[in-house]
C-alpha positions as semicolon CSV with decimal commas, in nm:
position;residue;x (nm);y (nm);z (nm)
1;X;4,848;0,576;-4,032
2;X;4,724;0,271;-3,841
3;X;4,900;0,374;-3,561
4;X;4,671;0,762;-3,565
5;X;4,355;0,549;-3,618
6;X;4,440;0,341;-3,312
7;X;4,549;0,623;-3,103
8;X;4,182;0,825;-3,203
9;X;3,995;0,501;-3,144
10;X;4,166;0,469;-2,769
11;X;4,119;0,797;-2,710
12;X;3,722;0,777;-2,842
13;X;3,673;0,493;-2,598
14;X;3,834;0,637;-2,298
15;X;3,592;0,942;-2,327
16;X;3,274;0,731;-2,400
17;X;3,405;0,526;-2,042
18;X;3,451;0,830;-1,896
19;X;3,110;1,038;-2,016
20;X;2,923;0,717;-1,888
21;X;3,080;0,680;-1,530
22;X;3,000;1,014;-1,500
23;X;2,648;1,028;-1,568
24;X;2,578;0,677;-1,350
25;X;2,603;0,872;-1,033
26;X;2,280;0,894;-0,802
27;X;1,958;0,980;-0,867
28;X;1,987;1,413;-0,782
29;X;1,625;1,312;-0,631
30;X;1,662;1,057;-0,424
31;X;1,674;1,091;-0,042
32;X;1,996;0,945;0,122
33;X;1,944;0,785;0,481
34;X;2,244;0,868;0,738
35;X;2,316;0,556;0,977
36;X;2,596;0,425;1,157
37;X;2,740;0,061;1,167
38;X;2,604;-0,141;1,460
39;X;2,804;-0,421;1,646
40;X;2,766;-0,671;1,901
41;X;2,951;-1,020;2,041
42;X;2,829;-1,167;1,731
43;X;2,783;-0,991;1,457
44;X;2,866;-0,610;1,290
45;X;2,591;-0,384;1,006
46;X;2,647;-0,123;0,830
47;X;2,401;0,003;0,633
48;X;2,354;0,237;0,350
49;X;1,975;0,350;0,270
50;X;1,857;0,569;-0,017
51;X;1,472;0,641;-0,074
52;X;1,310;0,670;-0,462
53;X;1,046;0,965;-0,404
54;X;0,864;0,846;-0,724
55;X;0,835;0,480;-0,634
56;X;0,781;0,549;-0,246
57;X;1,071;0,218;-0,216
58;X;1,396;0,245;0,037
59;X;1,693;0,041;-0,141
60;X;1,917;-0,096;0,113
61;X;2,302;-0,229;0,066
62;X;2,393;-0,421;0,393
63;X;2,741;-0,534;0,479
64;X;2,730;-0,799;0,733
65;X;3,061;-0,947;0,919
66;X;3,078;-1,197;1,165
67;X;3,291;-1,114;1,443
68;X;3,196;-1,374;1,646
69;X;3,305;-1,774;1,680
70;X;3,088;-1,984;1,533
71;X;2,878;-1,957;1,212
72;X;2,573;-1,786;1,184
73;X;2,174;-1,834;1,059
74;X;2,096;-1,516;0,916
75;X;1,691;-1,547;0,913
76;X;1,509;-1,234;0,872
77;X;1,572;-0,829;0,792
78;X;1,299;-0,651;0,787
79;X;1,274;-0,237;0,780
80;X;1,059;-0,068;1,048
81;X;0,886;0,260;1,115
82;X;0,953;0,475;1,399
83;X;0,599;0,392;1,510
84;X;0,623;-0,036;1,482
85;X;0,491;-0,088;1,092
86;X;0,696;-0,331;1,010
87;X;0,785;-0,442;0,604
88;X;0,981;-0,722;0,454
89;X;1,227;-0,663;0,137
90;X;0,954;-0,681;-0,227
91;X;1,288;-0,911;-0,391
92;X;1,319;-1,211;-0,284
93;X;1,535;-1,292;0,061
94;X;1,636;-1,653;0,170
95;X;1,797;-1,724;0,512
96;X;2,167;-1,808;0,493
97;X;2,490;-1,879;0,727
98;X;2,738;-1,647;0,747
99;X;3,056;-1,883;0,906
100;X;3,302;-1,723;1,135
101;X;3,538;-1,440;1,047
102;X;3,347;-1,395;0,700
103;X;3,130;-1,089;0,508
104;X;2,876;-1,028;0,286
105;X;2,669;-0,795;0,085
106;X;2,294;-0,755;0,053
107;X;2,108;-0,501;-0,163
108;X;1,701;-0,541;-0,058
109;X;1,419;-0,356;-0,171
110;X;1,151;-0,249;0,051
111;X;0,789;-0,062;0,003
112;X;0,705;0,007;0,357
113;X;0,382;0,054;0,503
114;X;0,429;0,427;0,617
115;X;0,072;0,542;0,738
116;X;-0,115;0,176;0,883
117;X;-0,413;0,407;0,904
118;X;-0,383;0,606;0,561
119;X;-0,333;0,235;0,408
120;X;-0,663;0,083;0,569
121;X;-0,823;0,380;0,412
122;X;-0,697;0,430;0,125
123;X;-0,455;0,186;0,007
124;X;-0,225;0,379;-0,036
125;X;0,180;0,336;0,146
126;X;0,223;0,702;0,206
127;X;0,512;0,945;0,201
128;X;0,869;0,822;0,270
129;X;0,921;0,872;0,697
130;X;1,195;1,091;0,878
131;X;1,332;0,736;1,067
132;X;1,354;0,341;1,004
133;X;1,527;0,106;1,138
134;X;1,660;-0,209;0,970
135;X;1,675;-0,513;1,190
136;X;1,886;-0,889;1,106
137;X;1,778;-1,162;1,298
138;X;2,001;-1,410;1,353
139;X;2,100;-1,720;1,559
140;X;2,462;-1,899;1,629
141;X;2,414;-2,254;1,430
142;X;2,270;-2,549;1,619
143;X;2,085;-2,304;1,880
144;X;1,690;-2,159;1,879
145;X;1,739;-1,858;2,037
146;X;1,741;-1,562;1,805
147;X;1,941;-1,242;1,874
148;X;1,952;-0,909;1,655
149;X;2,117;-0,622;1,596
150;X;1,961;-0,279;1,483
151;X;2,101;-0,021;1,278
152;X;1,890;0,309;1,239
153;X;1,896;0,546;0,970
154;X;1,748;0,912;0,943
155;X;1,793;1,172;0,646
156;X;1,937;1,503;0,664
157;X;1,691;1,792;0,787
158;X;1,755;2,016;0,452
159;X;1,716;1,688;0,244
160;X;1,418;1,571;0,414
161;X;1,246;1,950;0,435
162;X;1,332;1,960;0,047
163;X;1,140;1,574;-0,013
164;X;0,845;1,692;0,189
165;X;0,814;2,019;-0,061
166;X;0,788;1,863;-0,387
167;X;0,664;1,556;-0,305
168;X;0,406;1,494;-0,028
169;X;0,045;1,628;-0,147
170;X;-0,234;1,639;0,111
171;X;-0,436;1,297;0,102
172;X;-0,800;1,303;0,229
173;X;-0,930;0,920;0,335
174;X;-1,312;0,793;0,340
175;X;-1,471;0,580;0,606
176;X;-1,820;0,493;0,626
177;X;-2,004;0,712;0,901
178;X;-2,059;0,405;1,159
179;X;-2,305;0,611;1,404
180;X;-2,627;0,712;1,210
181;X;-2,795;0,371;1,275
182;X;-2,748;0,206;0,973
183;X;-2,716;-0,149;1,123
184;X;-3,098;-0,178;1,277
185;X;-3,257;0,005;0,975
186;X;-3,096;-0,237;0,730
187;X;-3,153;-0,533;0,941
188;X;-3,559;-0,419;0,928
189;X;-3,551;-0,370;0,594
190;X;-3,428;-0,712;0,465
191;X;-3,660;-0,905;0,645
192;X;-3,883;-0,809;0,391
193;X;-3,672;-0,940;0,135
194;X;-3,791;-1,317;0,049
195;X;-3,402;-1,379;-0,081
196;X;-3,247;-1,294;0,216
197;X;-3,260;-1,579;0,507
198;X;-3,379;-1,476;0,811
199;X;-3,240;-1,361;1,066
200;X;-3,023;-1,110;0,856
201;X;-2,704;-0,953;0,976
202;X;-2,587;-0,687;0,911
203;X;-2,267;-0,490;1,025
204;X;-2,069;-0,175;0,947
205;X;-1,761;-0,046;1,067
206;X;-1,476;0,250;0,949
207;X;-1,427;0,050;0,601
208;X;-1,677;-0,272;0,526
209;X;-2,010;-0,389;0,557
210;X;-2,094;-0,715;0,608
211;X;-2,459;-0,778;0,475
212;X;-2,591;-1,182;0,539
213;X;-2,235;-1,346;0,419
214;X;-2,190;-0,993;0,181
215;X;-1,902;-0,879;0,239
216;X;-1,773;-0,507;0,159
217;X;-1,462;-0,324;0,173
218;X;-1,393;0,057;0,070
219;X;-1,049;0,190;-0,003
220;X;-1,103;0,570;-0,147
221;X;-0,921;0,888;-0,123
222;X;-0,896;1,218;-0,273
223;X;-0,622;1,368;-0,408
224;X;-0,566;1,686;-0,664
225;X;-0,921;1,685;-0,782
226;X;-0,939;1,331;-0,817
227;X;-1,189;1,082;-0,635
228;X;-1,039;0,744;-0,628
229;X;-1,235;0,430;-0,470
230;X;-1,159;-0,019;-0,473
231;X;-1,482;-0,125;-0,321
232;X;-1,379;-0,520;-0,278
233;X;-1,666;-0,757;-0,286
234;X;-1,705;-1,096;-0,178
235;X;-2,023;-1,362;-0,155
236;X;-1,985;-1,600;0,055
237;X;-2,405;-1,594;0,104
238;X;-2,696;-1,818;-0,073
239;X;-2,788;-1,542;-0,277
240;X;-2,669;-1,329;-0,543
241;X;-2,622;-0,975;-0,652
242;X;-2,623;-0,767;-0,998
243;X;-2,427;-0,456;-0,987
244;X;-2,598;-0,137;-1,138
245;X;-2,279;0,061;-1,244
246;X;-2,502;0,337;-1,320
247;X;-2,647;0,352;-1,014
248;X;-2,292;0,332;-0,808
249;X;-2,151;0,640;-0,796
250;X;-1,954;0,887;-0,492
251;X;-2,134;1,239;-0,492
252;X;-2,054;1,548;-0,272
253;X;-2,298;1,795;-0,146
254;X;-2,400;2,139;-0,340
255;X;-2,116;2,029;-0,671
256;X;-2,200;2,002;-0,952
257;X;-2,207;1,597;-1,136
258;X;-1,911;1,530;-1,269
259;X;-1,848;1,222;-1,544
260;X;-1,747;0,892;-1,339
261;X;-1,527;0,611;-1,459
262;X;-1,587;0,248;-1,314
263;X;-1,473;-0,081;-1,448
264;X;-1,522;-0,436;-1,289
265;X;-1,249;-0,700;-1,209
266;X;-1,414;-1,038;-1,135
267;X;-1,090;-1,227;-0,921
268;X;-1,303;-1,504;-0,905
269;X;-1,652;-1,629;-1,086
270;X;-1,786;-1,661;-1,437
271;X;-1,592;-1,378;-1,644
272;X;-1,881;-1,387;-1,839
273;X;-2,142;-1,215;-1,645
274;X;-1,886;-0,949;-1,494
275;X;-2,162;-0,743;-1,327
276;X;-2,298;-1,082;-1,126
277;X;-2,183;-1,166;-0,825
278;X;-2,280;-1,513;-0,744
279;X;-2,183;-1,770;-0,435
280;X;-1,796;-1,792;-0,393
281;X;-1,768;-1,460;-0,644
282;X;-1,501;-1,165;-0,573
283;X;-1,500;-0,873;-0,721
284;X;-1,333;-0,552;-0,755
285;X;-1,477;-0,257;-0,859
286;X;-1,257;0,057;-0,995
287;X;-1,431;0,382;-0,934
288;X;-1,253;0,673;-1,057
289;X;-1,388;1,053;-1,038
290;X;-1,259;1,395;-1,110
291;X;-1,423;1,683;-0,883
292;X;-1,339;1,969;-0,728
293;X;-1,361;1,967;-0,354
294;X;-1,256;2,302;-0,227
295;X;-1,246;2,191;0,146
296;X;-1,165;1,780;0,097
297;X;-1,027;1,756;0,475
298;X;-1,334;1,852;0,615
299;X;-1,613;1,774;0,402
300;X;-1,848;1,448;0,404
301;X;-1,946;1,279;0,110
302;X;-2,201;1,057;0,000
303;X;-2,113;0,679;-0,072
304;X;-2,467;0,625;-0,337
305;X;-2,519;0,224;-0,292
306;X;-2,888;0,199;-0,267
307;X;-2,967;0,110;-0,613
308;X;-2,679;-0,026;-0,738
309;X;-2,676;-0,379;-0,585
310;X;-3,018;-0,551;-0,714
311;X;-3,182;-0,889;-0,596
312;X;-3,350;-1,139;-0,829
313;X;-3,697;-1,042;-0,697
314;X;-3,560;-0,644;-0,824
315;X;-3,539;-0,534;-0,502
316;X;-3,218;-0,382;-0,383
317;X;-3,032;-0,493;-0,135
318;X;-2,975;-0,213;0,048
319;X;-3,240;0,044;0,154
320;X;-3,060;0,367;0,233
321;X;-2,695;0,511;0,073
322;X;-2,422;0,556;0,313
323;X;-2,268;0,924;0,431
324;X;-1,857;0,866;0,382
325;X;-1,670;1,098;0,681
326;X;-1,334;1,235;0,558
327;X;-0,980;1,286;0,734
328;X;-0,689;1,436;0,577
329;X;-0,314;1,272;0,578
């Protein structure tokens, strides 16, 4: 009888092994990377890469070996774009030595930069890319001059085609429209404002505004009929600001008003007084909207700042809102 009861319990076990080595196979959605080892005098890579489509992160197992004489200083991998953005691994990596005739086995992390333009716009990394390259630099111990070795990796065409389908949704970015002469009609208007020092400055580019040591910086995008915007403030002038929430808001020509959602995170200052921003104060400001936009790529919207940032005298700081020109990703 004991002898039955061991048998089932073996038995029992070697199935739950088996039904679990089974199921810890590969995400079905990831995207694999196809590469091939690299070598040199020094130093042989091979490289295995695998993309998470929900996380936007590449993980990366790396087998170095050194096939060269003398030990090596591993001191930097980093993962790069076909088009130069370069990202470091998100875990942590140390530079080590590798002596002569020995291996070893990295697994890094990276969340690449994919879009440098989308991200200055937006924030946001975008999509997983059709190419990267993983570099190792290295050095033989004792010496300064670093060497490398490159090993590329691309996905398969059906693989990739499939990613792109159900994963990559169009994107459209903001950026402040720079050429309807808002620098010289602000600058006129604050020197009739006794809290601003004169002479005031004031400058705008694509994404920030810089108003007499008032700094601004827009990230916003739209994506299935939601507005998103981080407007990042910081005071580095004499005066300060209160922020009228109900005054701040992102509209679009001939649609209807839709409800808004913005909340304030004070990085630095009196938590107290969240809607002050004082000397040395930085801010954050969530702005969250849901709208319709049947044409996002292509139509302008209106950034409405005018009343929302108010002086101690209860004047506002700025005397005109700001159009917001889109471009689709």
């Amino acid at each position: 009888m004991k002898l039955v009861i061991s048998l089932i319990l073996v038995a029992g076990l070697l199935y739950s092994c088996g039904h679990a080595n089974k199921n810890s196979k590969k995400n079905l959605n990831d995207l694999p990377y196809i590469s091939n080892p690299a070598n040199n005098q020094d130093i042989s890579a091979e490289l295995n890469l695998t993309g998470d489509p929900g996380r936007n992160e590449l993980s990366a197992q790396i087998k170095l070996t050194n096939s060269g004489s003398s030990t090596l200083d591993v001191r930097e991998i980093v993962l790069t774009t076909d088009e130069g953005v370069r990202s470091s691994p998100i875990n942590d990596f140390l530079p080590f030595q590798l002596a002569e005739g020995k291996d070893t086995a990295l697994n890094l992390t990276f969340n690449p930069t994919n879009d440098l333009k989308l991200y200055q716009m937006t924030g946001m990394q975008g999509s997983l890319k059709a190419g990267y390259a993983v570099t190792v630099s290295y050095n033989a111990h004792g010496q300064t001059n670093l060497a490398a070795i490159v090993i590329n990796a691309r996905p398969g065409k059906d693989e990739f085609i499939a990613y792109k389908k159900k994963y990559v949704k169009p994107v459209t970015g903001y950026s402040f429209n720079t050429r309807a002469g808002f620098n010289e009609a602000e600058k006129k208007y604050l020197t009739t404002i006794r809290d601003v020092k004169q002479p005031p400055f004031v400058y705008l580019s694509d994404q920030e505004i810089a108003v007499s040591g008032l700094n601004f910086r827009l990230k916003s995008y739209y994506r299935q009929d939601t507005l998103h915007a981080e407007i990042f403030v910081v005071n580095h002038s004499d005066f300060e600001v209160k922020l009228d929430t109900a005054s701040l808001d992102i509209v679009a020509d001939a649609l209807p008003a839709k409800s808004k959602t913005i909340s304030i995170e004070k990085i630095s200052g009196s938590q107290q007084y969240l809607s002050m921003i004082a000397k040395d104060d930085r801010i954050l400001i969530h702005f969250k909207k849901h709208v319709a936009i049947k044409s996002p790529g292509t139509q302008s919207l209106t950034f409405k700042l005018k009343k929302a940032f108010i002086l101690k005298d209860k004047k506002t700081l700025f005397n005109q809102d700001l159009q917001l020109l889109a471009k689709e990703f």
